[in-house]
C-alpha positions in Angstrom: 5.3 61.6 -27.4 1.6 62.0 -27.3 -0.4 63.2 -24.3 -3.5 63.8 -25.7 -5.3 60.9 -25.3 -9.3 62.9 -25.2 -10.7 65.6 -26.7 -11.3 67.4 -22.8 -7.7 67.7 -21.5 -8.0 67.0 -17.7 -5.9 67.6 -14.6 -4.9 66.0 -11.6 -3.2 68.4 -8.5 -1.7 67.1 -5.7 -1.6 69.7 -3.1 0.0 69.7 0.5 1.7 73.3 0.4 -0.1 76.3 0.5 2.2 78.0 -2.4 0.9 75.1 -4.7 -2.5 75.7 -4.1 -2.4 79.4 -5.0 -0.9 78.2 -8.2 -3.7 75.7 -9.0 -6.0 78.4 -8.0 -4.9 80.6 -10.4 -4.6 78.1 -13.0 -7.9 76.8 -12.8 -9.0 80.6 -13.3 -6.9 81.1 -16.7 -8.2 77.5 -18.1 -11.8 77.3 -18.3 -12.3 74.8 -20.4 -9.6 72.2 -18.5 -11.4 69.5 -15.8 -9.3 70.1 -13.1 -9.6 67.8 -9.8 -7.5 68.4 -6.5 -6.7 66.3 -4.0 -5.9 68.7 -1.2 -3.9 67.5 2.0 -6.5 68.3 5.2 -4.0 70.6 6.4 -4.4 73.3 3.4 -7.0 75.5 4.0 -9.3 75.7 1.7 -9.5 79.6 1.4 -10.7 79.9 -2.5 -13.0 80.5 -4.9 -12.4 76.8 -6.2 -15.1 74.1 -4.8 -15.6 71.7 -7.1 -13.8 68.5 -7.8 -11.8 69.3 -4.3 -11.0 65.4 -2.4 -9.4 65.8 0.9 -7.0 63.5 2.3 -4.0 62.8 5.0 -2.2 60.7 3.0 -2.5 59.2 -1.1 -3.8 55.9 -0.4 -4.1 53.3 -3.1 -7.8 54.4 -3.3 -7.0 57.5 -4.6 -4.8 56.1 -7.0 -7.5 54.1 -8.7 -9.7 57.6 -8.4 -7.0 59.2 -10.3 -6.9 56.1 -12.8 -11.0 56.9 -13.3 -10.5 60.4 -14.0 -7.7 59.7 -17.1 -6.0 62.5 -16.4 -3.7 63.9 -19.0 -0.9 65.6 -16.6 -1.0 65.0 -12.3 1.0 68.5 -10.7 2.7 67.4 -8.0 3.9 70.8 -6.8 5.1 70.6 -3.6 4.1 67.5 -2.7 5.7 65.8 0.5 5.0 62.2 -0.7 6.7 59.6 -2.8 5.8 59.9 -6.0 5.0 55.9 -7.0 5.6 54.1 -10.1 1.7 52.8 -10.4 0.5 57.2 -10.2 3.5 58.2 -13.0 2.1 55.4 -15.5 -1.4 57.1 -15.6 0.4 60.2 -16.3 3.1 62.6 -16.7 3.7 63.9 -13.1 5.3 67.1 -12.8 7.3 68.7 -10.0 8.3 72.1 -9.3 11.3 72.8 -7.8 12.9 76.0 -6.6 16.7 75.9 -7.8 18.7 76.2 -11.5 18.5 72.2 -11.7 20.6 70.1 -12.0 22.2 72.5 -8.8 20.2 72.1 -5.3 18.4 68.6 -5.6 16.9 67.3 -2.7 15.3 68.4 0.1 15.4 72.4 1.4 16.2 74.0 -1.6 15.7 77.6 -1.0 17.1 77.1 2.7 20.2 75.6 1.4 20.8 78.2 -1.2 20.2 81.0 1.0 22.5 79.7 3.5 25.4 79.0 1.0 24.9 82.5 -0.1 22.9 82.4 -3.6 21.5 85.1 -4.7 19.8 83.8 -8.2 18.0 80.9 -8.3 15.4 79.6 -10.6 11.9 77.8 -10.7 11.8 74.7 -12.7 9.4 72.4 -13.7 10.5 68.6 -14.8 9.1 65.6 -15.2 9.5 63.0 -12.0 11.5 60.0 -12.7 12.1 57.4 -10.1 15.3 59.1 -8.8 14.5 62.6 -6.8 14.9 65.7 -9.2 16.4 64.2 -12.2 13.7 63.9 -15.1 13.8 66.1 -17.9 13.0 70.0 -17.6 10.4 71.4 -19.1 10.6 75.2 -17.6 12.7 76.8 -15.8 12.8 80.7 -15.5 15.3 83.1 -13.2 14.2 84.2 -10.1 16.1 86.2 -7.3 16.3 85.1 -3.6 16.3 88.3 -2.2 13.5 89.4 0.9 11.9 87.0 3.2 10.4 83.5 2.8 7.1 84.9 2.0 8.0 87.2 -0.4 10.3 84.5 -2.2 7.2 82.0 -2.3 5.6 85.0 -4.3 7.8 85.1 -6.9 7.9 81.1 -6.9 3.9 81.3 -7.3 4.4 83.7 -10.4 6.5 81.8 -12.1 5.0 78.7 -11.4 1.9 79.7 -13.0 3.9 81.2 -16.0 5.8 78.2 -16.3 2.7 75.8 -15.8 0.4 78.0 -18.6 2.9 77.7 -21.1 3.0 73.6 -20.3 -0.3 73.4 -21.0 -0.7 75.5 -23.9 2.1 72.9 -25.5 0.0 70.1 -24.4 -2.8 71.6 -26.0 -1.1 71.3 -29.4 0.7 67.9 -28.3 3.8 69.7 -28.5 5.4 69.4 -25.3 9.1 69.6 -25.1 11.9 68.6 -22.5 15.8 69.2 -21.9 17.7 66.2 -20.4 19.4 67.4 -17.7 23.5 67.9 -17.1 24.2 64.9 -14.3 27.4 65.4 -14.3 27.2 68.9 -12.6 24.2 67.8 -10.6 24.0 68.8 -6.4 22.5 67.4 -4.0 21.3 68.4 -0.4 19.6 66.6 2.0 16.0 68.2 3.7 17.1 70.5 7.0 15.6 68.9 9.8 14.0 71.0 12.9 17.1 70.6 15.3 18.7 72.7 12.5 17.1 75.6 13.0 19.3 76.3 16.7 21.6 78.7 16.2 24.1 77.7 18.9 27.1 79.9 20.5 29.6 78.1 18.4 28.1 79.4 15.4 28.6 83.0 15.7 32.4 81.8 15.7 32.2 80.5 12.6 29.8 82.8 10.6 29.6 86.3 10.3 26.2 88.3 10.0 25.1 87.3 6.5 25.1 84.0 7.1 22.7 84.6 10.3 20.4 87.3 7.9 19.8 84.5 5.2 19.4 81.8 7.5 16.6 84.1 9.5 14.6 84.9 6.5 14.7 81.4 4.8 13.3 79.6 8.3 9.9 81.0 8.4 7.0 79.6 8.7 5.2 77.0 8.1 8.9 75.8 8.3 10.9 75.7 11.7 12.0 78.9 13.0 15.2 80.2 13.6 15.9 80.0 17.0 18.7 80.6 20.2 18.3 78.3 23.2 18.6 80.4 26.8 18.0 80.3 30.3 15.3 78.0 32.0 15.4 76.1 28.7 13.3 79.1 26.8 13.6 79.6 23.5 13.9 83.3 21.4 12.7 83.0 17.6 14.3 84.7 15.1 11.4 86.3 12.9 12.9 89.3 11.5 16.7 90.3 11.7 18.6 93.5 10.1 22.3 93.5 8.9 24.3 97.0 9.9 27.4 97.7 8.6 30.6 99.5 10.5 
């Protein structure tokens, strides 16, 4: 299939997550000659050297659809992005989503939480086309990581290889030679997205889990999601920010 559609290859990035952004940063930096325009969530600060073709929003209304239409973009990243992802914006282009587990294993919401709870310590970073259903298009990369250290230092390695991933996309679009894998349904996963409520860690738990479970559910709830957290006295609350495992 052809994607090329222009001479200029331009590119749409719909940004609500400060990880993504980073990786458009960089992206913009390695492709000079690429038009790309970003439609940043308010929320993101706006902390880099990129300032041009920048629209702000709180939510992709069908005004910036038919700005996106206008622009003819030749691929929308939709990297982290907390919306729907509608019919009308995946006919102007192929949208692409990156998600943080060895697809078709951990669809849905949470990934890295739910893997590091469930004890995983090698994951991947894929990126796949979006399809109507969540996490099931075809894969275009996908490249080991490890889930070891805290959230911050995970999203770092998620941010290399996102850029990796996303330069070698784009060099195949270059040359109209983009290729996908169809994904395995029949081993697919899914989880649902933690909610905050999850994040208690309540007396009852220490009965059922021992101390690993406790480590990997401390460093995967970090900010900007909720906090770990134990419920005491007076209704306070301690958050669990850092936590060490020691062995007998």
């Amino acid at each position: 299939m052809s994607y090329l559609n222009k001479k200029k290859i331009k590119i749409v990035s719909l940004v609500s997550r400060d990880w993504s952004y980073k990786i458009t940063s960089k992206l913009i930096s390695k492709f000079k000659n690429i038009d790309f325009y970003i439609f940043l969530k308010k929320n993101i600060k706006n902390t880099s050297s990129v300032k041009k073709n920048i629209i702000k929003l709180n939510k992709l209304t069908e005004k910036h659809i038919n700005k996106i239409k206008l622009i003819s973009p030749n691929l929308i990243l939709t990297y982290g992005w907390s919306e729907y992802l509608s019919k009308e914006l995946r006919d102007i282009a192929p949208c692409l989503i990156l998600h943080p587990s060895k697809l078709p294993k951990y669809r849905g919401g949470s990934p890295i939480q739910n893997q590091l709870i469930n004890g995983v310590k090698e994951s991947a970073v894929t990126i796949l086309f979006a399809e109507n259903n969540l996490d099931t298009g075809n894969i275009l990369y996908q490249s080991r990581i490890k889930l070891d250290g805290y959230l911050n230092e995970i999203f770092d390695k998620i941010i290399n290889k996102g850029v990796d991933g996303s330069v070698k996309i784009i060099n195949c679009l270059k040359k109209n030679a983009l290729k996908s894998k169809v994904q395995n349904h029949n081993i697919a996963t899914f989880y649902y997205r933690r909610n905050p409520s999850q994040s208690q860690i309540n007396l009852k738990d220490f009965k059922k889990h021992d101390a690993k479970y406790f480590y990997n559910l401390v460093r995967g709830l970090q900010e900007p999601y909720p906090i770990a957290y134990i419920k005491c006295k007076n209704n306070t609350k301690l958050y669990l920010n850092r936590v060490s495992i020691k062995k007998k």
